[in-house]
GUVEX-203605 format. One line per 5 residues: number of its first residue (from 1); for each residue x, y, z of N, C-alpha, C. Coordinates in steps of 0.02 Angstrom, whole numbers. Example, Ala and Ser with C-alpha at 12.3 -4.5 7.8 and 13.67 -1.06 7.14 Angstrom:
# GUVEX-203605
1 = 660/-284/390/615/-225/390/660/-165/390  642/-112/354/684/-53/357/645/2/394
This chain:
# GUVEX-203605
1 = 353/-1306/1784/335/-1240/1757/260/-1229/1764  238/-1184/1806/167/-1157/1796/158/-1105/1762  117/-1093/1723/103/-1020/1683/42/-1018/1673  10/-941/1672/-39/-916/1668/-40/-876/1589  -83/-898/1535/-60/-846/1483/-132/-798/1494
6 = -129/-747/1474/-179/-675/1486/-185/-650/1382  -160/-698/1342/-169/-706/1269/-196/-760/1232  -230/-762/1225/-255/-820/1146/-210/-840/1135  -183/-816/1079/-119/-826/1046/-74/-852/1071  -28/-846/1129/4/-862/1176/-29/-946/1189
11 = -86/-970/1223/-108/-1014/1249/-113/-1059/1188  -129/-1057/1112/-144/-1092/1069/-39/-1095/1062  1/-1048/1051/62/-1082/1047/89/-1125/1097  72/-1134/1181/90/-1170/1211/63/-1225/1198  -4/-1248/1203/-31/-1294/1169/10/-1330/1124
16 = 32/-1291/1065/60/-1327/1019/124/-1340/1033  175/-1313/1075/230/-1325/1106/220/-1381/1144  160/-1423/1173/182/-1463/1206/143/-1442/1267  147/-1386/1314/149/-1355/1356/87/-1357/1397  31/-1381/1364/-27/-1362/1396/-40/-1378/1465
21 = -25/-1454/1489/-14/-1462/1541/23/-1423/1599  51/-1365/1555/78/-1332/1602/54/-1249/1633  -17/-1244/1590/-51/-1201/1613/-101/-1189/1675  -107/-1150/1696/-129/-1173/1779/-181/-1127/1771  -192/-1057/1688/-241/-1014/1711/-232/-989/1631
26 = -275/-973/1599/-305/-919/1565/-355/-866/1526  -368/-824/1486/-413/-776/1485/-500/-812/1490  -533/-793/1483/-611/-809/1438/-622/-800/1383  -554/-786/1357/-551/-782/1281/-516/-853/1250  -494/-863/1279/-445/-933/1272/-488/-988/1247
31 = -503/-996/1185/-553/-1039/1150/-519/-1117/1108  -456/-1108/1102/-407/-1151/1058/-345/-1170/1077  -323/-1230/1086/-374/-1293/1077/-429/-1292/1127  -478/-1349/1097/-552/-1354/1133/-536/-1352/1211  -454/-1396/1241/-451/-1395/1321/-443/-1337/1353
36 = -413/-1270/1314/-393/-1239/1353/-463/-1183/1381  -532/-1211/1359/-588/-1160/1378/-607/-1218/1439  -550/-1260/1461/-572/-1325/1516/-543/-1298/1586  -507/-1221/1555/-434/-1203/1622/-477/-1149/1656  -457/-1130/1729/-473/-1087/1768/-462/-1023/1726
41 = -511/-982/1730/-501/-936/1685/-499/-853/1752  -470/-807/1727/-427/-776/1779/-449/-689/1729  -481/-677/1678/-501/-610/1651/-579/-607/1624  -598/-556/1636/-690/-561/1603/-682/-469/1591  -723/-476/1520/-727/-422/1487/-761/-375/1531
46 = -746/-308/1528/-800/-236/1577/-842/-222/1516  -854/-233/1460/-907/-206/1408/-945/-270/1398  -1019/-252/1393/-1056/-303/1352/-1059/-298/1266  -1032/-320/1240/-1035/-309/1173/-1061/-353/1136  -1063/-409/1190/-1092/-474/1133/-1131/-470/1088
51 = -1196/-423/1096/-1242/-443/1041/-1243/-361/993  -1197/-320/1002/-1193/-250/966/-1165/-255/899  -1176/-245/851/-1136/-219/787/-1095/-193/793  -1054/-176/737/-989/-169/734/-985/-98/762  -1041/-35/741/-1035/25/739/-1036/59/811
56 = -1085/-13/860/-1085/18/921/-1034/-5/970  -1006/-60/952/-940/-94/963/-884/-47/962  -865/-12/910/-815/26/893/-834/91/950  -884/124/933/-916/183/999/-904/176/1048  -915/96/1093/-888/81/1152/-824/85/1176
61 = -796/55/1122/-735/53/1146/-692/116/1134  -700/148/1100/-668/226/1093/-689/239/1148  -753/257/1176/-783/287/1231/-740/260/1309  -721/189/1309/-701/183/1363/-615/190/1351  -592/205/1285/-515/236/1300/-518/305/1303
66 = -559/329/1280/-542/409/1288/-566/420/1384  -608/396/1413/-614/379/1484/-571/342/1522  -528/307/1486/-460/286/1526/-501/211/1555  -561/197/1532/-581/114/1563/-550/46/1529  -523/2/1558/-503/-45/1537/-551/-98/1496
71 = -552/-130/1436/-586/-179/1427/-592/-234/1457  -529/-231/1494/-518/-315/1521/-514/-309/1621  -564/-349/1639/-552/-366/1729/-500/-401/1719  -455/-426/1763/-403/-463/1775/-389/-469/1840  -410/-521/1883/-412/-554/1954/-339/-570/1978
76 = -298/-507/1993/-211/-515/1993/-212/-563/2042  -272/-542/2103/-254/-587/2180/-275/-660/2144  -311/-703/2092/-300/-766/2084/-239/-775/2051  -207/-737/2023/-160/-754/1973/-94/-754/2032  -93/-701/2069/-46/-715/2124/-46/-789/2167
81 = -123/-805/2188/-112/-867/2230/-105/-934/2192  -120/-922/2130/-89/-981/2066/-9/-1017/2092  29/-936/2120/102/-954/2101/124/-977/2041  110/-933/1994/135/-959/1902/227/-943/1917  254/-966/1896/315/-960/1849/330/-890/1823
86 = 272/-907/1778/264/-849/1702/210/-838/1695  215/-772/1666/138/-758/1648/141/-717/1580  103/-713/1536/112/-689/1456/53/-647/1444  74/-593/1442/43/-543/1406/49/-494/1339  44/-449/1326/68/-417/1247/75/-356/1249
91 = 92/-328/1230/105/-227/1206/61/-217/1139  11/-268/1119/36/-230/1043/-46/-201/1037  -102/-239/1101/-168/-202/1054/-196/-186/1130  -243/-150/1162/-270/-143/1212/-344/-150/1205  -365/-171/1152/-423/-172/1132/-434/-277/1132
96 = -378/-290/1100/-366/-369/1067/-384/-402/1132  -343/-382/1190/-320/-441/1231/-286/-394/1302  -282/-414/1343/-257/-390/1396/-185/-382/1418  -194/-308/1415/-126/-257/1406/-59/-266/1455  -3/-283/1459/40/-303/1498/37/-251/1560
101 = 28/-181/1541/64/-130/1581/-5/-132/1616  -64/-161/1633/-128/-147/1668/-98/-223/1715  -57/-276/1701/-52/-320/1764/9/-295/1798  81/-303/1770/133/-287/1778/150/-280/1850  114/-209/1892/100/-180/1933/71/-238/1981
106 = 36/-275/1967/-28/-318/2035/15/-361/2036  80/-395/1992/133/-450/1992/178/-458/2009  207/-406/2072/272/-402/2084/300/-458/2098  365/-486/2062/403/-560/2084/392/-589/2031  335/-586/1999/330/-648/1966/359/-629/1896
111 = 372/-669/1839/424/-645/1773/347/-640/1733  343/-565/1680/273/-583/1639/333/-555/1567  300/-608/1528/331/-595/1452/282/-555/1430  317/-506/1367/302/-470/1353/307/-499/1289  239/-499/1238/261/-532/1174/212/-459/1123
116 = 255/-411/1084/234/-386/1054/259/-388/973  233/-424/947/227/-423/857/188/-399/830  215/-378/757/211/-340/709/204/-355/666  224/-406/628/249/-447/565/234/-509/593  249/-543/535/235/-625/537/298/-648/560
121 = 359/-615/531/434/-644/567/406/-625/653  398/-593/677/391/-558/739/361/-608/774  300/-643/755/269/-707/789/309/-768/794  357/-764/722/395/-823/723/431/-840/807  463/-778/795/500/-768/843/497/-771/915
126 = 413/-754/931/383/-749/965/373/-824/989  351/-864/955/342/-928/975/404/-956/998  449/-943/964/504/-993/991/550/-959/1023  540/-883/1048/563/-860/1134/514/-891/1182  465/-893/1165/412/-929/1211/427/-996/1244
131 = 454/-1028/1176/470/-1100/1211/524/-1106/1243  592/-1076/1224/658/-1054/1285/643/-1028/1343  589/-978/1354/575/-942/1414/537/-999/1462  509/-1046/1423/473/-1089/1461/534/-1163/1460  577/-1184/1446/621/-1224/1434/588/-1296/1390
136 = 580/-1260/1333/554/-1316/1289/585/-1296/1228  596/-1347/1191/613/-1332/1111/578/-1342/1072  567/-1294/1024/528/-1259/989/541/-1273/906  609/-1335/904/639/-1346/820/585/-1379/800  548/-1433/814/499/-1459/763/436/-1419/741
141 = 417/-1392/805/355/-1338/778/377/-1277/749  416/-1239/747/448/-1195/696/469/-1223/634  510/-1282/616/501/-1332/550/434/-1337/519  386/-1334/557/335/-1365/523/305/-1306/494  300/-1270/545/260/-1190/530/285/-1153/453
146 = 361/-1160/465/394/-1105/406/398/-1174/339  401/-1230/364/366/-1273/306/297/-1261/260  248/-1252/302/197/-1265/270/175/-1170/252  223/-1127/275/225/-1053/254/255/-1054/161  304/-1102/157/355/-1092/89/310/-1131/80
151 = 276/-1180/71/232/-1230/29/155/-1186/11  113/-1143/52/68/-1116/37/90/-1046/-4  161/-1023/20/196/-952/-46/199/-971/-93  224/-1040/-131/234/-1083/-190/171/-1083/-225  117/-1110/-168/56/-1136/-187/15/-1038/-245
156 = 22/-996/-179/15/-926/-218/52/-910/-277  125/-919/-278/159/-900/-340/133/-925/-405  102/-994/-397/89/-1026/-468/31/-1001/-500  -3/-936/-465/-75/-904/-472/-50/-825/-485  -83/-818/-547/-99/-747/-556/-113/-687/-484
161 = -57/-629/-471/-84/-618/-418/-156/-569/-450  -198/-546/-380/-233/-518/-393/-249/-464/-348  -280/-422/-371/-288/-354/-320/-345/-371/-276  -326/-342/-214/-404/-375/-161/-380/-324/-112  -428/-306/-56/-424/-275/16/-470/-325/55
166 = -421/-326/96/-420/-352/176/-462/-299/229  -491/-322/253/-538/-300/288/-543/-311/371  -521/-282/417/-499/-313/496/-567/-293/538  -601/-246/496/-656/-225/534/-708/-186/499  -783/-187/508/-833/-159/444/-854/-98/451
171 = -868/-87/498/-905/-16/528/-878/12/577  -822/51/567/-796/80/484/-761/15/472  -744/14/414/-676/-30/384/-609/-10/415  -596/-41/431/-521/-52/445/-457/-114/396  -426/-78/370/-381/-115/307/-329/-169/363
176 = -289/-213/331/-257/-256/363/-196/-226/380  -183/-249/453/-114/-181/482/-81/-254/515  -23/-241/550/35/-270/573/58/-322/524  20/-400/537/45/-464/512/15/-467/463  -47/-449/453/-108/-475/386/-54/-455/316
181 = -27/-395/327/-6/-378/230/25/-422/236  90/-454/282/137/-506/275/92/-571/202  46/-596/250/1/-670/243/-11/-650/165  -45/-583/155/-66/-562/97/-11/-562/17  24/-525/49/93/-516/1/131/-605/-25
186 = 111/-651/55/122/-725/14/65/-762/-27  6/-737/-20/-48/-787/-27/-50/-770/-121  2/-691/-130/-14/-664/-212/-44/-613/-217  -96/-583/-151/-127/-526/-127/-121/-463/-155  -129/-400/-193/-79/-362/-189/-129/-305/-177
191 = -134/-269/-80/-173/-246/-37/-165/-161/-41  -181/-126/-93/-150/-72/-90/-195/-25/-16  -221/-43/24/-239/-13/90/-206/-49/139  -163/-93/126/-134/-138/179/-85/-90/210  -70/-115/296/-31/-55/337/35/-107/354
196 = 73/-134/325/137/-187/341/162/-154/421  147/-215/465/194/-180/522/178/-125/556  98/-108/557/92/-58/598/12/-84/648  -21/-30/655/-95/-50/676/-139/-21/619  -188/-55/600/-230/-27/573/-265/15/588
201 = -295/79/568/-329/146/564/-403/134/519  -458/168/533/-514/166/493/-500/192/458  -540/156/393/-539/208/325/-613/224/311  -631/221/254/-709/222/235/-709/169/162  -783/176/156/-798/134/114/-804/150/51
206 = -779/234/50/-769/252/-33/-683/238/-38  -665/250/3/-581/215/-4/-558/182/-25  -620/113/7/-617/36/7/-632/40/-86  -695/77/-97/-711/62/-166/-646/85/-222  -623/138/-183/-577/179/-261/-505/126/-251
211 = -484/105/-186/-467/42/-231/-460/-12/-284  -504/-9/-298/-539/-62/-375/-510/-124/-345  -530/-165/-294/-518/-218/-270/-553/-280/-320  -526/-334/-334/-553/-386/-380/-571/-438/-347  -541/-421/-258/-557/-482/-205/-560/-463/-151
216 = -592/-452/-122/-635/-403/-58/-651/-479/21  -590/-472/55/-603/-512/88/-627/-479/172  -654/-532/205/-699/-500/259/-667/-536/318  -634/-530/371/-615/-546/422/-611/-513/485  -670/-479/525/-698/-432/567/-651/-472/641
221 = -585/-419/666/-573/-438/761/-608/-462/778  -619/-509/794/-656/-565/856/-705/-612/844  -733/-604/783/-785/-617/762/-786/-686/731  -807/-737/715/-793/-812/699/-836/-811/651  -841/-851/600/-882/-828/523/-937/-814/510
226 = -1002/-860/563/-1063/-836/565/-1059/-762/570  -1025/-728/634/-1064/-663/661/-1005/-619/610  -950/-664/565/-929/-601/521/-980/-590/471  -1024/-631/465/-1060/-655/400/-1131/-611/407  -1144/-617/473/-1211/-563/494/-1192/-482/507
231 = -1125/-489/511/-1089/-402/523/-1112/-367/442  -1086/-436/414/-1085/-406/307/-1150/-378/291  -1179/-423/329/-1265/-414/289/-1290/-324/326  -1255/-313/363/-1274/-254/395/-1260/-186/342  -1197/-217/293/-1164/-174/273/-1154/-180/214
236 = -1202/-227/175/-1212/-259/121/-1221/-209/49  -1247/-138/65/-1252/-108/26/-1178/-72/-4  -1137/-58/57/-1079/-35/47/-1019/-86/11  -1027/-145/39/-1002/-204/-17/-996/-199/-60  -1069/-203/-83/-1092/-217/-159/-1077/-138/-226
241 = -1068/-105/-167/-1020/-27/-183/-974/-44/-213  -939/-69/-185/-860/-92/-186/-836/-111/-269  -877/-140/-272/-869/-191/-337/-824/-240/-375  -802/-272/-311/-781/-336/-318/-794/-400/-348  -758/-428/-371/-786/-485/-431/-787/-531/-368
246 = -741/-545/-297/-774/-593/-259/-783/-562/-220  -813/-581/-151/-817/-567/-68/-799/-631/-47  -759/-623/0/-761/-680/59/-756/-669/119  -779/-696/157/-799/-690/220/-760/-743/264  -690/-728/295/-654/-807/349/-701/-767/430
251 = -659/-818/460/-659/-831/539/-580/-775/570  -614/-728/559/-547/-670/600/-529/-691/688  -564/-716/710/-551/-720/769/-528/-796/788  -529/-843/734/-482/-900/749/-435/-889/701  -420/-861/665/-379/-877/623/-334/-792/611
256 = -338/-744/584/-305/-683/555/-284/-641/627  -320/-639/666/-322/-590/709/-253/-598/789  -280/-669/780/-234/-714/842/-136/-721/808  -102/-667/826/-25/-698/818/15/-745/856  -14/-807/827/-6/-881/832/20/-914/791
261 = 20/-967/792/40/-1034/744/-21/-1026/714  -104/-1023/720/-144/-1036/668/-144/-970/592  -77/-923/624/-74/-879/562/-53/-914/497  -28/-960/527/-23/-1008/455/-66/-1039/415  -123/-1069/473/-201/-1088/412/-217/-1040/378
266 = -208/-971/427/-225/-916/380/-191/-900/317  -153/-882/311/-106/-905/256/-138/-950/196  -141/-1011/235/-171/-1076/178/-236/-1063/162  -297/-1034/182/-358/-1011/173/-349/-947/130  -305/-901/139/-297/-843/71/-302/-877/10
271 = -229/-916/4/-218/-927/-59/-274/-977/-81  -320/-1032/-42/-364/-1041/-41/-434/-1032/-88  -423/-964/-59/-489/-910/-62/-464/-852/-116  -397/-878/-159/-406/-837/-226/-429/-834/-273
């Protein structure tokens, strides 16, 4: 089996399937585990955003969908002379990760999965069509996953819940949409801006405040805790608006953002972080 995954998410569940050896190619996003930033990498972003804030980040990228520009290059002619098997892409964000219906077309012949979730069941699921489509079984790492899911829900139940908003993005805020209310609703969470099962939409930060949130957590798309941590300070006044008895600040881009197996640390870092 050769495969090319064109997802994070995707490449951290093969990994954990076993599978890695069986990757022949994926994104420049592909950070987890440490080997898979060791693989031929086959996509490079069209925006520089690295060193922009959130506000000009968000500008960009509106700017290049309402222009019809892709975020993501994708080198179909390497991915063709790979000869993958499979190749994995997603429906669910065009902003996240690189969009199925932008390769589809440059791949004729070859099989590309389509993995679009919504929910946390939806990833479940996701992982372990992944491992049939690739001919691997998937019973011990699904045991373990929905193990240590009922052991960190338990761990929340024995705790007062408490009111908090989830935060996917700062400038503007964006509330937690598809999988996040799932994680939330187990950790004891109770997210009244949360979007269960959909995409998240901007709100504002008097929104965020008339909430009366008691736990104001910070987990900015892509961003890994330092640069969520320097996004806050940008926006520090509007925070402190808020008036939250905590703030916290995770790693959105290893952990909340990616629909993977590490949605489960996430999980264990909520209840954690109550």
């Amino acid at each position: 089996m050769r495969i090319v995954s064109l997802l994070p998410s995707a490449t951290e569940a093969l990994f954990a399937l076993g599978l890695g050896d069986s990757l022949v190619a994926v994104t420049h996003e592909c950070d987890f585990p440490p080997e898979a930033a060791l693989l031929p990498t086959v996509t490079r972003s069209t925006l520089r955003l690295e060193d922009r804030p959130s506000d000009a980040i968000e500008a960009a990228v509106s700017l290049a969908a309402a222009e019809g520009q892709s975020l993501y290059d994708v080198d179909a002619g390497a991915i063709r002379e790979l000869e993958p098997d499979v190749v994995v892409a997603q429906d669910v964000c065009h902003v996240c990760a690189v969009p199925a219906d932008q390769v589809v077309p440059d791949l004729p012949g070859i099989r590309v999965i389509r993995q679009h979730p919504h929910t946390l069941e939806d990833v479940l699921i996701d992982i372990q069509d992944l491992a049939a489509a690739c001919g691997t079984d998937a019973t011990s790492l699904m045991a373990s996953l929905r193990s240590r899911i009922q052991a960190a829900a338990r761990a929340g139940r024995r705790l007062p819940s408490v009111r908090g908003v989830f935060l996917e993005w700062l400038n503007p805020p964006y509330p937690a949409g598809h999988w996040t209310p799932d994680l939330l609703a187990l950790a004891g969470i109770e997210d009244p801006l949360a979007r269960p099962g959909v995409p998240s939409t901007p709100t504002s930060w008097a929104e965020v405040a008339a909430a009366h949130p008691e736990l104001l957590v910070l987990a900015p798309c892509g961003f890994g805790r330092d640069r969520a941590e320097a996004e806050a300070a940008l926006v520090v006044d509007q925070i402190d608006a808020v008036g939250a008895r905590r703030v916290v600040v995770l790693d959105g881009s290893a952990y909340f953002n990616r629909p993977g197996p590490r949605l489960v640390d996430s999980l264990e870092q909520l209840v954690a972080n109550r």
